[in-house]
C-alpha positions as CSV (number, residue, x, y, z in Angstrom):
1,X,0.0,0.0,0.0
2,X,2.8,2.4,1.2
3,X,4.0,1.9,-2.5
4,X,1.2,2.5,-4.6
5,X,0.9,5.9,-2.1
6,X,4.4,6.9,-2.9
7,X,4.1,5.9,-6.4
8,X,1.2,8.4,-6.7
9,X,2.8,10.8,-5.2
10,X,6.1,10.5,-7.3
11,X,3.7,10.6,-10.3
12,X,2.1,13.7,-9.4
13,X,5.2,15.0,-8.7
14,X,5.9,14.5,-12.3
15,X,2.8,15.8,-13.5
16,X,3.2,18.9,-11.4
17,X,7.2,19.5,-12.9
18,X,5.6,18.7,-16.2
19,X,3.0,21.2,-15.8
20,X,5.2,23.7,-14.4
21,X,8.1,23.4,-17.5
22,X,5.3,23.3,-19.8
23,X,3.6,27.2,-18.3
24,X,7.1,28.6,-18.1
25,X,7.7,27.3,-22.0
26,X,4.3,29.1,-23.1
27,X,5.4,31.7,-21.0
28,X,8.8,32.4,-22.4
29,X,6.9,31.6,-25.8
30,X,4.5,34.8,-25.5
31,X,7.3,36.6,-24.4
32,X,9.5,36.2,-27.3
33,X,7.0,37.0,-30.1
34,X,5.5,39.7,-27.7
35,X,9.2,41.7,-28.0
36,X,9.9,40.5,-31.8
37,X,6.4,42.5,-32.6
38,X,6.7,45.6,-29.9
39,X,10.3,45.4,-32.2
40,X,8.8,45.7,-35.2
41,X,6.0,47.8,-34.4
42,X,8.9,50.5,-33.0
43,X,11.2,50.0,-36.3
44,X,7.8,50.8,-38.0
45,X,7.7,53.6,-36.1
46,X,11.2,55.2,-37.0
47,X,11.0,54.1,-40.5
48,X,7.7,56.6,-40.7
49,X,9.6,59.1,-38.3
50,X,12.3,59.3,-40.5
51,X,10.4,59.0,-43.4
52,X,8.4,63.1,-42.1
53,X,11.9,64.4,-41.8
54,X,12.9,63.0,-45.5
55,X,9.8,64.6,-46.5
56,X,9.6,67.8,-44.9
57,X,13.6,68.3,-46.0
58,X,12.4,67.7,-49.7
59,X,9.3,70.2,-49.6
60,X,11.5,72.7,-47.6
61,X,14.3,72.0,-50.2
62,X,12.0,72.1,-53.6
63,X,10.2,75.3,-52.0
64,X,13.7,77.1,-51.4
65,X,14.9,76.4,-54.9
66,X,11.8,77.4,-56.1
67,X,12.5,81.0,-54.8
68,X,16.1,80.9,-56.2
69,X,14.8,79.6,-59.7
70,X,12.5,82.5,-59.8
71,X,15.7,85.1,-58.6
72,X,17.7,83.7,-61.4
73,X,14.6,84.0,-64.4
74,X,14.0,88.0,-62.5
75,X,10.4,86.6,-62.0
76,X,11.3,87.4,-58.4
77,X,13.1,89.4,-55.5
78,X,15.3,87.2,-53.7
79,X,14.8,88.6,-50.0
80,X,16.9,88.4,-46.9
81,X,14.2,87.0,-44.9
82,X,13.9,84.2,-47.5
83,X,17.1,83.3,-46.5
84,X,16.6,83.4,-42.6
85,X,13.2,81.9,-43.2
86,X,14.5,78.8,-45.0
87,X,17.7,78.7,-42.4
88,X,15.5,78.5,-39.4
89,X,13.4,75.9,-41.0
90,X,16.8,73.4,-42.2
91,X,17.8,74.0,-38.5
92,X,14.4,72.7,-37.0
93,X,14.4,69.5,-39.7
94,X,17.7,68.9,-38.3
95,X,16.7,69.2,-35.0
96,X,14.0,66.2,-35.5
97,X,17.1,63.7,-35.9
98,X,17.6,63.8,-32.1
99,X,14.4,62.7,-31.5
100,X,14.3,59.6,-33.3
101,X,14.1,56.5,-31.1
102,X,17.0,54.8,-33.3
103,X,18.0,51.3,-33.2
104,X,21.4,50.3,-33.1
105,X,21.4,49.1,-36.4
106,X,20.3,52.1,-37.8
107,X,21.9,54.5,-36.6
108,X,25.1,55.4,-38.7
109,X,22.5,55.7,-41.5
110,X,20.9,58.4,-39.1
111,X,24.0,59.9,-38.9
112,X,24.5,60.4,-42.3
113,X,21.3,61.3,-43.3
114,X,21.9,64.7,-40.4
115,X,25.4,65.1,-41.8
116,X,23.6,65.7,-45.5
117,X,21.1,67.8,-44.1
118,X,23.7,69.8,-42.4
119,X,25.8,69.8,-45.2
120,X,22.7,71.3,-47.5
121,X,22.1,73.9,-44.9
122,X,25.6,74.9,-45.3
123,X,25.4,75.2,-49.2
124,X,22.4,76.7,-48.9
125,X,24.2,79.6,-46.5
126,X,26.4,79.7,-49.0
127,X,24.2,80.3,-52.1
128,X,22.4,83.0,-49.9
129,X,25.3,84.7,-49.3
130,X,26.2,84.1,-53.3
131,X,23.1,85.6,-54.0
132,X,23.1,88.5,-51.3
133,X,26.9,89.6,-52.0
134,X,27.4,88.5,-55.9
135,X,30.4,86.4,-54.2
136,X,31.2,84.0,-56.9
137,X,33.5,81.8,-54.8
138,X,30.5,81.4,-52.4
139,X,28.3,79.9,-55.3
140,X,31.1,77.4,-56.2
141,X,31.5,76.6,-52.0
142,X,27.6,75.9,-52.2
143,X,27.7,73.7,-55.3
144,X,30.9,71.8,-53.8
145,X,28.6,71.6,-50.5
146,X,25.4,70.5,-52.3
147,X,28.1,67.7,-54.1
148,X,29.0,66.4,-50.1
149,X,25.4,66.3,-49.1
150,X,24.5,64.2,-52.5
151,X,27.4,61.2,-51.0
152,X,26.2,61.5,-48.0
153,X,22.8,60.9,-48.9
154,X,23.6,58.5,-51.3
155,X,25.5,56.6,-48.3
156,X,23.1,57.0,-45.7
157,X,20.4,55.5,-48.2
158,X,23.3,52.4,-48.4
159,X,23.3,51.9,-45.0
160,X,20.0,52.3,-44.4
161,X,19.0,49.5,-46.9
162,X,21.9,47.2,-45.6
163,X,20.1,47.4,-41.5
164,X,16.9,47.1,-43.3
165,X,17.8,43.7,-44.9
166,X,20.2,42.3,-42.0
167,X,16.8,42.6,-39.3
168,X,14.2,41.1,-41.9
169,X,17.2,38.1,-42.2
170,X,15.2,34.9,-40.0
């Protein structure tokens, strides 16, 4: 009798440990696809985030080089404030690359993408000036400037693409 009781109990020991590795399996099971989609939900996240800033730069660029277009055709007086106007904009853009929640995988891509912006607000300070002054050298500065930010976009674009494809590897 003493046998079948301990026999009982060893088996419902075993049924206990069995139940008890099998919760902490499900467990550790809704724990790992819970973090690989909060993951992906926040890459989602800074892939849009990034994407506004990409945006805004091109709308603040196109609009700026509208204005110069027009100055060079004399459709249009190229005002100081235009100048100011489009500097303090570039400078808030730039400002929205500190506020990314970046991954680690992302972020020299980040980094480059700011560097170009920077670097285009500096040919763009330059072209003002070119435009304020009639300073030749300061148009061929901007267009040396506007060459750096095209690498450096062209390179952050490369990078960006590489992180892309090395988290959506299984």
């Amino acid at each position: 009798m003493k046998k079948k009781q301990r026999s009982k109990k060893s088996g419902l020991k075993r049924l206990q440990m069995v139940i008890v590795i099998g919760v902490i399996l499900i467990g550790v099971s809704i724990y790992y696809f819970y973090s690989a989609e909060q993951a992906q939900i926040r890459g989602y996240t800074f892939g849009n985030e990034l994407q506004a800033i990409q945006d805004e730069l091109k709308d603040e660029q196109a609009d700026f080089y509208s204005k110069v277009s027009m100055w060079k055709e004399k459709q249009r007086l190229f005002l100081k404030d235009d100048g100011n106007n489009h500097i303090a904009k570039m400078k808030d853009i730039i400002a929205k690359y500190a506020n990314l929640n970046i991954s680690d995988g992302f972020s020299g891509s980040v980094k480059l993408f700011k560097l170009s912006t920077e670097t285009q607000l500096e040919s763009d300070q330059h072209l003002i000036n070119w435009i304020i002054n009639d300073d030749r050298s300061e148009k061929i500065r901007a267009d040396e400037l506007l060459q750096a930010s095209f690498e450096y976009e062209m390179a952050a674009l490369s990078l960006f693409e590489e992180a892309k494809k090395g988290i959506m590897k299984p």
